[in-house]
C-alpha positions in Angstrom: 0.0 0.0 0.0 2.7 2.7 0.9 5.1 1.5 -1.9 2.1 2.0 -4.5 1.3 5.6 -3.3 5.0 6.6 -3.0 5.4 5.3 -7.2 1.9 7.2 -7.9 3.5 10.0 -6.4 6.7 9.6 -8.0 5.6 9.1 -11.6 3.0 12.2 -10.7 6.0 14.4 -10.0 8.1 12.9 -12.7 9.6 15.7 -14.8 8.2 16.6 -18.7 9.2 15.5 -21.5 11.5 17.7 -23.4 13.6 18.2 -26.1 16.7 20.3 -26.7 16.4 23.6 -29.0 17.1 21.9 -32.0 15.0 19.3 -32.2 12.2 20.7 -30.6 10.8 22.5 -34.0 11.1 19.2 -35.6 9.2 17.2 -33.1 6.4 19.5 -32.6 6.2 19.7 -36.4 6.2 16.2 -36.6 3.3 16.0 -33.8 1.3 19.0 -35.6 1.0 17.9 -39.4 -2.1 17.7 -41.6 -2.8 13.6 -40.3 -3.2 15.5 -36.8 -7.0 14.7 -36.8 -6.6 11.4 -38.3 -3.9 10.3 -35.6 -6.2 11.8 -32.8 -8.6 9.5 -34.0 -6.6 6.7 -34.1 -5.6 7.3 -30.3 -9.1 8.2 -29.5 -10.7 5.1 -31.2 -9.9 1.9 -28.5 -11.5 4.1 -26.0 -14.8 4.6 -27.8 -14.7 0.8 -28.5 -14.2 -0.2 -24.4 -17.2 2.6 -23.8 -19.7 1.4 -26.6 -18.2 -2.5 -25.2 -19.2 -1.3 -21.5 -22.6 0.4 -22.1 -23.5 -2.6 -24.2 -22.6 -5.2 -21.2 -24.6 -2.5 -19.0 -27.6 -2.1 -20.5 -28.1 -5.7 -22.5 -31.1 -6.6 -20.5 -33.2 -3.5 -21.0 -33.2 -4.0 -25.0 -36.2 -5.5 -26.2 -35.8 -7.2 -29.4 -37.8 -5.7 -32.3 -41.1 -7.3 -32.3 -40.5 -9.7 -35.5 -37.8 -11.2 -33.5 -40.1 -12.0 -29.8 -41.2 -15.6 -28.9 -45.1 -15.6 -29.0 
C-alpha cells in the first residue's frame, strides 16, 4: 500500500518530456501535421470501442428485441 502511493507520487512528480532547442521544432512539427485529426482518431478510437463495449454489457437486459424477432 505505501510502496504503491509513493510510485503514484513519483511518476505524478516525474519531470516533462523535453527536447533540446534543435529538435524541438522538428518534433512539434512532426506531432502538428495535416494527419493531426486522423492520428487523434486513431488514439481516441480503442477508448470509444471499451465505452460502446461497456454500455452494451450495462444495459443488454433493458433492449427489447424488435417485435418480428419475440417468442409468442
Amino acid at each position: 500500500m505505501r510502496a504503491g502511493l509513493v510510485l503514484g507520487l513519483l511518476l505524478l512528480a516525474g519531470p516533462a518530456a523535453r527536447a533540446c532547442t534543435v529538435c524541438r521544432p522538428k518534433v512539434e512539427a512532426g506531432i502538428h501535421n495535416a494527419a493531426y485529426s486522423a492520428n487523434l482518431l486513431l488514439v481516441l478510437l480503442p477508448v470509444a470501442l471499451v465505452l460502446a463495449l461497456g454500455l452494451a454489457v450495462f444495459f443488454v437486459d433493458s433492449v427489447r428485441p424488435p417485435f418480428f424477432l419475440r417468442r409468442a
